[in-house]
C-alpha positions in Angstrom: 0.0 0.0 0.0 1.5 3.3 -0.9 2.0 5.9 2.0 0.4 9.5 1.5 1.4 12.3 3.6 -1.0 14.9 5.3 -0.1 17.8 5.8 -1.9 20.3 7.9 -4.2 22.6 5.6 -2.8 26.1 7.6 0.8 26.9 8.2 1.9 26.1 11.4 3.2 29.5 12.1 0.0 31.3 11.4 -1.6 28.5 13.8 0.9 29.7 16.4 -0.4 33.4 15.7 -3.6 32.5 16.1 -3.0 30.6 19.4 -1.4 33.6 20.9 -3.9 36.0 20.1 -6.4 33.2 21.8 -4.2 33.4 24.6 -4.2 37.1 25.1 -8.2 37.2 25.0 -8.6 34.0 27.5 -5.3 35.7 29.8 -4.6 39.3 29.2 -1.1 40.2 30.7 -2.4 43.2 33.2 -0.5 45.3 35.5 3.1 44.0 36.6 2.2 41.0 34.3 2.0 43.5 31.2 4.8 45.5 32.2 6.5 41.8 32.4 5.5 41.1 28.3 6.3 44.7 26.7 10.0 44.4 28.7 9.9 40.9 26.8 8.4 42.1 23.6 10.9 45.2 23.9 14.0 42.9 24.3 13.2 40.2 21.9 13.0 42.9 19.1 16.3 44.0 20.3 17.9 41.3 20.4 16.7 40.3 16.6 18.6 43.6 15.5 21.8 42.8 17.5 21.7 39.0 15.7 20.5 41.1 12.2 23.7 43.2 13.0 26.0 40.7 14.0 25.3 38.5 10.8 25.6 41.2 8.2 29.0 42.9 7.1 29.3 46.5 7.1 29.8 46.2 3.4 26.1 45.1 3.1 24.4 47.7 5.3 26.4 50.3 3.6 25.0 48.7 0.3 21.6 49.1 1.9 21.5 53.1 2.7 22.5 53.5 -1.1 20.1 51.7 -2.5 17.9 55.2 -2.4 15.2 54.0 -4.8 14.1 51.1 -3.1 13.7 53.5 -0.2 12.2 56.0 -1.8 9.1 53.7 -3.3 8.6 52.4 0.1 7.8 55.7 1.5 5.9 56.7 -1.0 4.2 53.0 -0.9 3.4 54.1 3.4 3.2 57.5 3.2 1.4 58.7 0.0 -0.3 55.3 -1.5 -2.0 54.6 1.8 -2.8 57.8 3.0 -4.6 58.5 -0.2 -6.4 55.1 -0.1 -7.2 55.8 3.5 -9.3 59.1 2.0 -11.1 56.9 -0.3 -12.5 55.2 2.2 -14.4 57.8 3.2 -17.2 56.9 1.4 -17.6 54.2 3.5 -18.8 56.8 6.4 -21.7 56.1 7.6 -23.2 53.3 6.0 -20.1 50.6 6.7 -18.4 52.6 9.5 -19.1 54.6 11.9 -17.2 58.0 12.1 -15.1 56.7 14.7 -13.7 53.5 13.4 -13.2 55.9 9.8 -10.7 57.9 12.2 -9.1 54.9 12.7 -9.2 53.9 9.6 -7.5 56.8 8.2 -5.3 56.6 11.0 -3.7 53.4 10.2 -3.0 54.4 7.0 -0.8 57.3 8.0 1.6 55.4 10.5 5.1 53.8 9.6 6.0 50.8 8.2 6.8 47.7 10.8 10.3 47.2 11.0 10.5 43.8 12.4 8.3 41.2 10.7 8.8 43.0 7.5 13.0 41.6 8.0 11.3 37.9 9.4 9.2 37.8 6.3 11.6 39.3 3.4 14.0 36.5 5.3 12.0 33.6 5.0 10.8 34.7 1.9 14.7 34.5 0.7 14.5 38.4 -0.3 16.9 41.7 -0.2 16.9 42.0 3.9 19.4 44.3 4.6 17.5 46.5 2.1 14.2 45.7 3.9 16.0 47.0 7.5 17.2 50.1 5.9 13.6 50.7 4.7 12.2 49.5 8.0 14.2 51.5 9.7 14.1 54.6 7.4 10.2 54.7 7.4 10.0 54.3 11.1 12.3 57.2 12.0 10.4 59.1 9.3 6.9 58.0 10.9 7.5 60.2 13.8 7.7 63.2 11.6 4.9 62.5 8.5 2.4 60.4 10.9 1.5 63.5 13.4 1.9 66.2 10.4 -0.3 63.9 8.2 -2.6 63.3 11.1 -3.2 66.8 11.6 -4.2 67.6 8.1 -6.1 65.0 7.3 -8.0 64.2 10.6 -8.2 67.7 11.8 -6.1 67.0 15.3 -3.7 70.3 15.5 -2.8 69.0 19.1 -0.9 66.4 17.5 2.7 66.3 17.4 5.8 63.9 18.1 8.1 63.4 21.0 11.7 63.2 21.7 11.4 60.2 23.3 9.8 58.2 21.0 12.5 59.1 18.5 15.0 58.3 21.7 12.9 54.6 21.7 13.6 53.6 18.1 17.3 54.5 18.5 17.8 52.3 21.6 15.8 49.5 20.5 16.4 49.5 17.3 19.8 51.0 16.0 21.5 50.9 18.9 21.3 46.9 18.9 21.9 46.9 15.2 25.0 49.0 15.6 26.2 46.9 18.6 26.1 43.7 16.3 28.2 45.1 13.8 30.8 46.1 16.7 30.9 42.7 17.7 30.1 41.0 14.2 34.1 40.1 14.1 34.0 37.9 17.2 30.5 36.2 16.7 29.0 36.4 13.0 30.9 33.4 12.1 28.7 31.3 14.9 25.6 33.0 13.7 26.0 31.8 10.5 26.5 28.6 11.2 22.9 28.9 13.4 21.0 30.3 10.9 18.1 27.8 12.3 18.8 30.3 15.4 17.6 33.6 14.0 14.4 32.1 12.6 13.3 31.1 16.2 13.7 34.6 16.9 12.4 36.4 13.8 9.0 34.6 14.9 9.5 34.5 18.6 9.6 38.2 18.3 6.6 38.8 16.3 4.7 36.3 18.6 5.7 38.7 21.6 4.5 41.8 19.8 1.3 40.3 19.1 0.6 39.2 23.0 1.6 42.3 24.4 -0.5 44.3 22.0 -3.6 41.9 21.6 -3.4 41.9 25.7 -3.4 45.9 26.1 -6.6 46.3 24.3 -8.4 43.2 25.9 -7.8 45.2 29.0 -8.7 48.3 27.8 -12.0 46.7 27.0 -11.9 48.2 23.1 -13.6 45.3 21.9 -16.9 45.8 23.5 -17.0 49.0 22.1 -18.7 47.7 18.6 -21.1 46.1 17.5 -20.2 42.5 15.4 -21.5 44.0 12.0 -19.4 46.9 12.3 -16.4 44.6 12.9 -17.4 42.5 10.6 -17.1 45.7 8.3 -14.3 46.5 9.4 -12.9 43.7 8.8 -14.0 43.4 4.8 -12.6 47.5 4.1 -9.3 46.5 5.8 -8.6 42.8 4.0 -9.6 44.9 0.4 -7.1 47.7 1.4 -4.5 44.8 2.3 -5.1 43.1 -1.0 -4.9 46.5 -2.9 -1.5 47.8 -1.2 0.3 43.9 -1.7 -0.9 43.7 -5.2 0.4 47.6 -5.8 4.0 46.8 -4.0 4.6 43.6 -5.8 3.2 44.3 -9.5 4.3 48.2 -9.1 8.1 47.4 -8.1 8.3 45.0 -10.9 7.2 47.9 -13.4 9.5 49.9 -12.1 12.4 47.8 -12.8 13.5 46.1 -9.4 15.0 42.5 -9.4 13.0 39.8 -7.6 14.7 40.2 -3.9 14.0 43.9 -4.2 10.3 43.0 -4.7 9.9 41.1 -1.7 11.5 43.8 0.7 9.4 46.4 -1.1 6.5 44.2 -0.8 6.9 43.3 2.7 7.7 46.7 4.3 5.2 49.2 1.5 2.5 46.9 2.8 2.5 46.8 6.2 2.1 49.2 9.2 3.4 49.4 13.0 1.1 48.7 16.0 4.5 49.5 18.0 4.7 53.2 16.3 0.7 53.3 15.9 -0.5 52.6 19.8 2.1 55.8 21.4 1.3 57.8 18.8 -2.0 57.0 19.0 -2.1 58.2 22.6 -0.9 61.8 21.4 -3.2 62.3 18.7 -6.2 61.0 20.4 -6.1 61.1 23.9 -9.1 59.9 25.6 -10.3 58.2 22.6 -7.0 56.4 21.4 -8.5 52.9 22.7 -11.2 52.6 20.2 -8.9 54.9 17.2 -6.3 51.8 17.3 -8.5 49.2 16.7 -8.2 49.5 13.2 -4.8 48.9 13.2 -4.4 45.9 16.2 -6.7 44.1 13.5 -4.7 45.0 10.3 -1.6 44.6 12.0 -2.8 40.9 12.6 -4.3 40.3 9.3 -1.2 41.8 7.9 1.0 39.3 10.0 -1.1 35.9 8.7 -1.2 37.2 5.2 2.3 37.9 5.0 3.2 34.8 7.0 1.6 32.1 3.8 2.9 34.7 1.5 6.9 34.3 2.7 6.5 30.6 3.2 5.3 30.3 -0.6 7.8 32.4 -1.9 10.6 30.7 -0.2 9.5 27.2 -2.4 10.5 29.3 -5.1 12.4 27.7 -8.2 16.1 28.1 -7.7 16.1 29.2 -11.5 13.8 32.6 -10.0 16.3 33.1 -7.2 19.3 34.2 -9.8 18.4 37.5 -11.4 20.6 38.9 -14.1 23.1 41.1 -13.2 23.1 44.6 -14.5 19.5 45.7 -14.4 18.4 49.1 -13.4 17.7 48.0 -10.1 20.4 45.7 -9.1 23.4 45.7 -7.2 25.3 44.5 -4.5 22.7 44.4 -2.1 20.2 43.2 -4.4 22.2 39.9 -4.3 22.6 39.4 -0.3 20.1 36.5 0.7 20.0 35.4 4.4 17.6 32.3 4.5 15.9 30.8 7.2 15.5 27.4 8.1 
């Protein structure tokens, strides 16, 4: 009798977001417990941009701060593509959302880029990723600028504006850690290599962290009683079509525009997605009072974003091995169009 093998009809990984997220509805982290998972979520991401740094050669991350035009249609992917499909949506005000959940709408279409699980997913994925932390990076330092001054124009909050410590935040968990790695890259990034199994526990172990902390702040802030299930349910539809409509735009867009295929996947991965870490502070600033229910547009997208991007990665890293070499020399290539840094 001939043996057939079953295999699970989701990908394990997005069963393990899934799980967490079940976890932080059934056992919220609250008071010294929360404090206890954003110190974890904090240090995890950390500690994935020491490894990031310790692996890569300088050589390659200065290959990634040149490569300006992959940078430059990222930010205009986060920062003019969404923001003007975020307008569109207003037609949807009032009869598939309310006023309130347009704000937040609108709102998630204005913040940053994620920085982490774009890297995890342009990895996996076998794509360009030091270009995908340079654009990570330079979207989230530019988020802190654009997202209040957008905010403010096109939601009408003049109180909003940006602090000196959130700026002080991304330098110490971010590029601080990165720069750290690369100090100490001579003395360990031969044993990371050889680990590479390593990172990919923490590229999702990370990710897994965000998504407790984050899911667990607004079950205890009680934002989900706060509408009704057709409204989610609403919700829910206008964010997976905006989803669909800024991954197709990424991927088909940056292969008009000339960039090679591990180009496309960082583009694709970090044009698409946006930052529950940058989102929830700023959030707080620009909303006050009412920040709760504004971010629950964007705790669901940034899940949605997460599982979508999750089968997505997986698939592209069963490419062909005949897809994986691009031809030298074309508009968009160059040294750090070639760096790949599988996991698993």
């Amino acid at each position: 009798m001939s043996r057939r093998t079953f295999k699970l009809p989701i990908d394990p990984y997005i069963l393990a977001l899934i799980g967490t997220v079940v976890l932080a509805a059934l056992l919220p982290a609250s008071g010294a417990a929360a404090d206890v998972a954003d110190g974890a979520s904090t240090g995890a991401v950390a500690l994935l941009f020491f490894l990031y740094g310790a692996r890569l050669s300088t050589a390659e991350a200065l290959d990634g701060l040149r490569h300006w035009r992959l940078h430059l249609t990222v930010l205009i992917c986060t920062f003019v593509a969404f923001p003007l499909l975020g307008l569109a949506g207003k037609g949807l005000v009032p009869y598939v959302l309310t006023p309130q959940l347009y704000s937040g709408f609108l709102f998630l279409c204005l913040v940053p880029s994620t920085i982490q699980s774009s890297i995890a997913f342009t990895s996996i994925a076998r794509g360009n990723v030091p270009a995908a932390i340079c654009a990570g990076s330079f979207s989230s330092i530019a988020g802190i600028f654009l997202t209040p001054l957008l905010a403010a124009a096109l939601l009408g909050n003049s109180g909003g504006g940006f602090s000196a410590d959130a700026l002080l935040k991304i330098g110490l968990q971010l590029l601080l850690p990165f720069i750290a790695g690369q100090l100490l890259r001579r003395w360990i990034g031969g044993f990371l290599t050889r680990h590479k199994k390593v990172l990919g526990y923490v590229d999702r172990g990370s990710i897994l962290l965000v998504v407790y902390a984050a899911f667990s702040e607004g079950m205890v802030a009680g934002i989900w009683h706060q509408v009704t299930p057709a409204r989610l349910g609403a919700l829910l539809a206008a964010e997976a079509v905006l989803l669909a409509l800024m991954l197709a735009l990424t991927w088909f867009g940056a292969k008009r525009l000339g960039f090679d295929r591990g180009d496309r996947i960082a583009i694709q991965f970090a044009g698409s997605k946006k930052s529950l870490a940058s989102g929830l502070p700023m959030a707080s600033v620009l909303f006050g009072a009412h920040a709760s229910l504004a971010v629950l547009p964007l705790m669901l997208f940034h899940q949605m974003q997460l599982m979508v991007c999750a089968v997505i990665a997986k698939r592209r890293s069963r490419d062909p091995q005949d897809e994986l070499r691009e031809s030298p020399g074309t508009p968009a290539s160059g040294p750090v169009a070639q760096t790949r840094v599988p996991v698993g």
